[in-house]
N, CA and C atoms as an extended XYZ file, in Angstrom:
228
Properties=species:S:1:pos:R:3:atomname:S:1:resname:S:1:resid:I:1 pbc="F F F"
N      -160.928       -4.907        4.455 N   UNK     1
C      -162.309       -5.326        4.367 CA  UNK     1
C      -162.642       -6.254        5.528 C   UNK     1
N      -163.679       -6.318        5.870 N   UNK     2
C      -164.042       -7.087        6.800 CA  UNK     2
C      -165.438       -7.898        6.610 C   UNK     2
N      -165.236       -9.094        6.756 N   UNK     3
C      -166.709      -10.098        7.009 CA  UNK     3
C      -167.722      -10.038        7.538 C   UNK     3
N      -167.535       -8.821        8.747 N   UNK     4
C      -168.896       -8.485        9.050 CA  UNK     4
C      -169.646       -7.499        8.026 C   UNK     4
N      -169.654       -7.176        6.871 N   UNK     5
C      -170.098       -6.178        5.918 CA  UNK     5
C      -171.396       -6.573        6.081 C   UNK     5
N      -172.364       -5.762        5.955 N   UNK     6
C      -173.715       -5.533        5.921 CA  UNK     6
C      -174.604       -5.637        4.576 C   UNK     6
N      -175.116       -6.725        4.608 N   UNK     7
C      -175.962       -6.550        2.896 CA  UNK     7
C      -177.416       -6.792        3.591 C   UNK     7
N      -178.198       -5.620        4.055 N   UNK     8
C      -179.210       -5.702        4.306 CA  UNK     8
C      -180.048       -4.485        2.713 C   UNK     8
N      -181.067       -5.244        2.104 N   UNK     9
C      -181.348       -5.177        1.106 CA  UNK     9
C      -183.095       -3.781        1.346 C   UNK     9
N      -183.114       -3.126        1.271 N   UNK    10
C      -184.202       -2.324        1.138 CA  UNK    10
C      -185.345       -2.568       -0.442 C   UNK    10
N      -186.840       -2.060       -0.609 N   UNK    11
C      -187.314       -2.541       -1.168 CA  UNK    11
C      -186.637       -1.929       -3.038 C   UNK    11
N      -186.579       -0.913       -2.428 N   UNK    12
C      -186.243       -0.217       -3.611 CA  UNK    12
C      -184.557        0.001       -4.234 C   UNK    12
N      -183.796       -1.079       -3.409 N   UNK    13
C      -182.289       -1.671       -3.963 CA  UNK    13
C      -182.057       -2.363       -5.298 C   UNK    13
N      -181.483       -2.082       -5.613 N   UNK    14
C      -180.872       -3.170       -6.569 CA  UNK    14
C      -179.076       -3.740       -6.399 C   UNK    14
N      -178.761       -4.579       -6.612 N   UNK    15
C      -177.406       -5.099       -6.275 CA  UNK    15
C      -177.424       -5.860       -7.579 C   UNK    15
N      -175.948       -5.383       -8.453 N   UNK    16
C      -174.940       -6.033       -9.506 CA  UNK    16
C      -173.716       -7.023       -8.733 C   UNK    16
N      -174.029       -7.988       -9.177 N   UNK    17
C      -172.993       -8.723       -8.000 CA  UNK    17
C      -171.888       -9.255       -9.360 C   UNK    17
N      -170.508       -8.985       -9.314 N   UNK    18
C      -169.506      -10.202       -9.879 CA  UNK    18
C      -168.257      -10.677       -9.812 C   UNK    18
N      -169.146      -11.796       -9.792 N   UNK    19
C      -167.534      -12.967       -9.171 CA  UNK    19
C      -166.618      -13.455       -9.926 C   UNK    19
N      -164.719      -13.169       -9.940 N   UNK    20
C      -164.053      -13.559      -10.404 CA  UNK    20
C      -163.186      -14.519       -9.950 C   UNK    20
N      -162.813      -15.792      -10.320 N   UNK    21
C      -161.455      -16.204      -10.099 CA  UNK    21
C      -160.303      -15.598      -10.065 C   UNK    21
N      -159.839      -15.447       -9.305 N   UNK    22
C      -158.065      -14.818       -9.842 CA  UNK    22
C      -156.973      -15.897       -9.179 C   UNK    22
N      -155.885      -15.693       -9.820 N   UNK    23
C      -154.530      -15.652       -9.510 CA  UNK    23
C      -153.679      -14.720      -10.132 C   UNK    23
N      -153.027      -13.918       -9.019 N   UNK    24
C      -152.218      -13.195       -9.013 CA  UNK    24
C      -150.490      -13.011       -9.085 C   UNK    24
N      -150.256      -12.297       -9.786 N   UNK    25
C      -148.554      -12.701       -9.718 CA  UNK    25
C      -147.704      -11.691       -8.677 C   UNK    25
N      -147.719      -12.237       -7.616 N   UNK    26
C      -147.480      -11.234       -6.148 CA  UNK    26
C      -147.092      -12.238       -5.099 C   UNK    26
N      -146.458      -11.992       -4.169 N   UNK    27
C      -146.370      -12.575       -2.983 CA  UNK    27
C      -147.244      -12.155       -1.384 C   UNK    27
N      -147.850      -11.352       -2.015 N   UNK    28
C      -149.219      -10.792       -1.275 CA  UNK    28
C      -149.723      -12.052       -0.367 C   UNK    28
N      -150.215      -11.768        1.033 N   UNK    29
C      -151.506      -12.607        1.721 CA  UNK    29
C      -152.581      -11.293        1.485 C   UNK    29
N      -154.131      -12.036        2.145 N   UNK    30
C      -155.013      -10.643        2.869 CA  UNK    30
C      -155.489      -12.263        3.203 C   UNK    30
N      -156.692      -11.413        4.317 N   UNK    31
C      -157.570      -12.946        5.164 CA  UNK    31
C      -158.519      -13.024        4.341 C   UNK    31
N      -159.506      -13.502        4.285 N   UNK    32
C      -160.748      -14.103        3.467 CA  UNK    32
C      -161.769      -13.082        4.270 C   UNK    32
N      -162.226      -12.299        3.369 N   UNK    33
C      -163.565      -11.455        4.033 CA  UNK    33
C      -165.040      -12.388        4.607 C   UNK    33
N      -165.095      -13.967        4.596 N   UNK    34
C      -165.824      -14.366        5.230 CA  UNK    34
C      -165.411      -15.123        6.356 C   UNK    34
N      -164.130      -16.282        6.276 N   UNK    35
C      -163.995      -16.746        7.914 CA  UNK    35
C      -162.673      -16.615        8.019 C   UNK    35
N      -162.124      -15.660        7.586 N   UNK    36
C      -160.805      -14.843        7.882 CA  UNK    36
C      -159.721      -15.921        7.772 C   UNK    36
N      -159.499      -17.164        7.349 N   UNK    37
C      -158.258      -17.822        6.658 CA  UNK    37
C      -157.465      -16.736        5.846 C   UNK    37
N      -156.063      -17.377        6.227 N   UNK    38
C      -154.962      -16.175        4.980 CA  UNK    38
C      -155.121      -16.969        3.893 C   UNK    38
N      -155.189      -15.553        2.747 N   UNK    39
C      -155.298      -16.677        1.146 CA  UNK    39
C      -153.787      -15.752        0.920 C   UNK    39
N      -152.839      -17.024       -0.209 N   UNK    40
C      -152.052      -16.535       -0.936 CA  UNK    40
C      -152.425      -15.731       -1.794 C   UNK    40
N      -152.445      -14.602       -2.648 N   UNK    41
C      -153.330      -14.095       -3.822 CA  UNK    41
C      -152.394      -14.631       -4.540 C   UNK    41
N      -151.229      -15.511       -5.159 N   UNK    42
C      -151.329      -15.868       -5.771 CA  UNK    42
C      -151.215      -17.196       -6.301 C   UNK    42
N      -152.574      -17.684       -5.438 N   UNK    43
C      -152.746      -19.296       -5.665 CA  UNK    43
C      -154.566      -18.659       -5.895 C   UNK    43
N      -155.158      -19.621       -6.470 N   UNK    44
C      -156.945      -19.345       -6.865 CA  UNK    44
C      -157.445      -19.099       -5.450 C   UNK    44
N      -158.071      -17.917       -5.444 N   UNK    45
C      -158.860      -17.298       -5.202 CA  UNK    45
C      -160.678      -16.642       -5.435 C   UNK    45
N      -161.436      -16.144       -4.660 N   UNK    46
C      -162.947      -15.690       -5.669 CA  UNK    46
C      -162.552      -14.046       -5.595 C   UNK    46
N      -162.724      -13.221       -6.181 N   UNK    47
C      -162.705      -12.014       -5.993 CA  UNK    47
C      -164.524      -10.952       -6.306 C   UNK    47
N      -164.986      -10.343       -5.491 N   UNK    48
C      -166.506      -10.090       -5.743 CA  UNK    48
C      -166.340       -8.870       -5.943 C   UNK    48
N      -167.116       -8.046       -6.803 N   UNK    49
C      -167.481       -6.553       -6.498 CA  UNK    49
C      -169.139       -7.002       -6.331 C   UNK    49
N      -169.407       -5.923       -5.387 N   UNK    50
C      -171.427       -5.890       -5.442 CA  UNK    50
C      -171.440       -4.609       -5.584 C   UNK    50
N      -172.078       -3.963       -6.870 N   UNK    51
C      -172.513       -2.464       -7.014 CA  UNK    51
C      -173.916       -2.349       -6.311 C   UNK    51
N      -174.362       -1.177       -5.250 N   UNK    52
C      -175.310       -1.117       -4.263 CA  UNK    52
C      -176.197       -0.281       -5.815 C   UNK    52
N      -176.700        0.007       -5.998 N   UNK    53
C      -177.968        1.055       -6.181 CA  UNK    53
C      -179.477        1.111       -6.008 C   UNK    53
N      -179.488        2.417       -5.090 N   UNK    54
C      -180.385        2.566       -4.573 CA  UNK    54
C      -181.329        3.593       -5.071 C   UNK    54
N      -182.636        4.031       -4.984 N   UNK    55
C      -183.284        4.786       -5.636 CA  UNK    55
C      -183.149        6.465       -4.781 C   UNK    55
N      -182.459        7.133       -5.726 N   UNK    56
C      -182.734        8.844       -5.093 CA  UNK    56
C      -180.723        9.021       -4.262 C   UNK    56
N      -179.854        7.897       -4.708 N   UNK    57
C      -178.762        7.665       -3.705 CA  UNK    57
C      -177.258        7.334       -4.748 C   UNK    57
N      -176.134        7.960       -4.496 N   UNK    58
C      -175.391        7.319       -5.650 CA  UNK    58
C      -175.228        5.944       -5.571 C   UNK    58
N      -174.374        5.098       -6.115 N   UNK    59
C      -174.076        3.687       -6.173 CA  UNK    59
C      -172.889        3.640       -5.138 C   UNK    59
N      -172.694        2.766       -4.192 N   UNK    60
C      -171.800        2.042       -3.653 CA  UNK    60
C      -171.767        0.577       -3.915 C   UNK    60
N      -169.711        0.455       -3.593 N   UNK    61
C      -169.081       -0.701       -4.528 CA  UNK    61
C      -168.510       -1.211       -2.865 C   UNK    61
N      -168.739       -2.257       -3.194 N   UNK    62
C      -168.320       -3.394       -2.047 CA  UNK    62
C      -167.535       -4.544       -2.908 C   UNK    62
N      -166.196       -4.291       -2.204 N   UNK    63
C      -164.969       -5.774       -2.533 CA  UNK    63
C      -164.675       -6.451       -1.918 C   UNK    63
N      -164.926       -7.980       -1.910 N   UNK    64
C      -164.466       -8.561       -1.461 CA  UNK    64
C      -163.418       -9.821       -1.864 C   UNK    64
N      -162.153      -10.459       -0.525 N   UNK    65
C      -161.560      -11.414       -1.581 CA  UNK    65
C      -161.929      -13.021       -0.680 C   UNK    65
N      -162.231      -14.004       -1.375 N   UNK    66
C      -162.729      -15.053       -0.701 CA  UNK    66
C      -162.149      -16.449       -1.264 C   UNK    66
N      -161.798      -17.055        0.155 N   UNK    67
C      -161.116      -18.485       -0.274 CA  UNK    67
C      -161.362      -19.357       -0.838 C   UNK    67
N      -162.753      -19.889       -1.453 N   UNK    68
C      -162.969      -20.433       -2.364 CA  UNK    68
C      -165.139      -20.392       -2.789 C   UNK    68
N      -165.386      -21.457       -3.273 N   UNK    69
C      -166.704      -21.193       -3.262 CA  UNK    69
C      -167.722      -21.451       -2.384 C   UNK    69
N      -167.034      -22.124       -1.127 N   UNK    70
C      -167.726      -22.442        0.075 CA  UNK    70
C      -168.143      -20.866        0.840 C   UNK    70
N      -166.981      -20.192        1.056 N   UNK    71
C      -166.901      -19.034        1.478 CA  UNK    71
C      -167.629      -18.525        0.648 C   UNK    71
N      -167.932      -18.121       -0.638 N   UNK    72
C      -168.709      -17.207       -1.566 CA  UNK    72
C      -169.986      -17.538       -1.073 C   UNK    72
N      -169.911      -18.724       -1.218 N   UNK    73
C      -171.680      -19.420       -0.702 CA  UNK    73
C      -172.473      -18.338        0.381 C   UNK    73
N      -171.592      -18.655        1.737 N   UNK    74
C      -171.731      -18.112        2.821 CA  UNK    74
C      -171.868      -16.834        2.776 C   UNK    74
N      -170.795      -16.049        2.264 N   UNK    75
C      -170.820      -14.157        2.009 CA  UNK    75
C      -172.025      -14.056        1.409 C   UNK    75
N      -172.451      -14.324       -0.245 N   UNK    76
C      -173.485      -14.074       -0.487 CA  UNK    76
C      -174.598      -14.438        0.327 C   UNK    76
């Protein structure tokens, strides 16, 4: 995933946005989809889905994983 993702909103959009806390039981990194810090996944984390739907179009799902709520701030 990447931080430059595009949420440019048209009139006839709708967006389901939701945000989870996690910790994970893994030794996993990934970077933060907004200012690319490595997060442990399993130390707290935000985790987002945004469901796109659009009128006449199927739904697209956008994931992202983010270092805390400063970063969420910013993404959203």
């Amino acid at each position: 995933m990447s931080g430059s993702l595009q949420r440019e909103k048209s009139a006839e959009e709708q967006q389901l946005v939701h945000v989870s806390t996690r910790i994970l039981i893994t030794s996993r990194t990934t970077p933060c989809d907004n200012c690319g810090s490595e997060i442990k996944l399993a130390q707290r984390h935000k985790y987002v889905s945004i469901t796109h739907m659009e009128a006449n179009t199927d739904k697209s799902l956008e994931e992202a994983v983010l270092c805390d709520a400063d970063c969420l701030s910013d993404f959203l």
